[in-house]
C-alpha positions in Angstrom: 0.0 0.0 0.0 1.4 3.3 -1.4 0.3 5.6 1.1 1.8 3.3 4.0 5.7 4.8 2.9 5.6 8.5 3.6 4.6 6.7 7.7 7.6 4.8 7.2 9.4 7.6 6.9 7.8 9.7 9.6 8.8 6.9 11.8 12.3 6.7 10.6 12.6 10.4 11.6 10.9 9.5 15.2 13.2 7.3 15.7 16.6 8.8 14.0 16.1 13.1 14.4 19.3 13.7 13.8 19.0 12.4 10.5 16.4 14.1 8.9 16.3 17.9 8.2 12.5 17.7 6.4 10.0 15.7 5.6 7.8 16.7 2.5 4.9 14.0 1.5 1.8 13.9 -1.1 -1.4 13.6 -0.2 -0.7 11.6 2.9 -3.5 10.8 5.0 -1.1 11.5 7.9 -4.4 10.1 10.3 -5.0 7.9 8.8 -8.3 6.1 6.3 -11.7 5.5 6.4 -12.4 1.8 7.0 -13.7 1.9 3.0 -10.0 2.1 2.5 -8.6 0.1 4.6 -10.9 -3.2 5.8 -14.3 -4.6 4.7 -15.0 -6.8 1.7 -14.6 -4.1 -0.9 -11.8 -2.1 0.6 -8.4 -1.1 -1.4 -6.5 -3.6 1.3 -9.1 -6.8 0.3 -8.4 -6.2 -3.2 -4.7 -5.7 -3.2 -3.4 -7.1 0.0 -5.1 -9.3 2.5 -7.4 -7.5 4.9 -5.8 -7.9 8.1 -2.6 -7.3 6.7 -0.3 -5.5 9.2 -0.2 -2.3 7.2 -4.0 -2.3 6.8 -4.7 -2.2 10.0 -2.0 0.6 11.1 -3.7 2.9 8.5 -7.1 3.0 10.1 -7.9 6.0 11.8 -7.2 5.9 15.6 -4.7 3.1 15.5 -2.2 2.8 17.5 0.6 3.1 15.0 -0.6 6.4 14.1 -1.6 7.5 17.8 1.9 7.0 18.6 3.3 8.9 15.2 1.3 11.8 15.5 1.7 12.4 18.8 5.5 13.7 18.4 6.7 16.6 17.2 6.0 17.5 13.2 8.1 20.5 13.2 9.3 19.3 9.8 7.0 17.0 7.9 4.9 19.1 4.9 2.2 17.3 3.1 1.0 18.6 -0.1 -2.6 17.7 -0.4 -5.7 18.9 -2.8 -9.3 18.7 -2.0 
């Protein structure tokens, strides 16, 4: 799942601050996905990767993965989004 990377990368930086100056993503969804997205029987993750895939489920809104991301500093990640 493409939109799991820039995370990877916000946790990277977490982890490693010395190491990144900036962060600057593309349409992230930085809190995650609706649940269309990311679990049921027509979800993006039960048509390209199996539903309870790891990554599936740290994409859904309020998981802990992303509780835990977004609740350090984010001085320096930009996401470029469009509505």
């Amino acid at each position: 799942m493409q939109l799991f990377f820039p995370m990877i990368n916000r946790e990277y930086a977490r982890n490693n601050p010395k190491n990144v100056n900036k962060i600057i993503t593309l349409g992230t969804p930085n809190y995650g996905v609706e649940t269309v997205y990311s679990g049921g029987e027509n979800s993006l993750c039960s048509q390209f990767r199996y539903e309870n895939d790891l990554e599936c489920n740290e994409m859904k809104i309020g998981s802990n993965f992303l509780k835990t991301l977004n609740s350090h500093n984010r001085t320096n990640v930009y996401t470029i989004s469009g509505v």
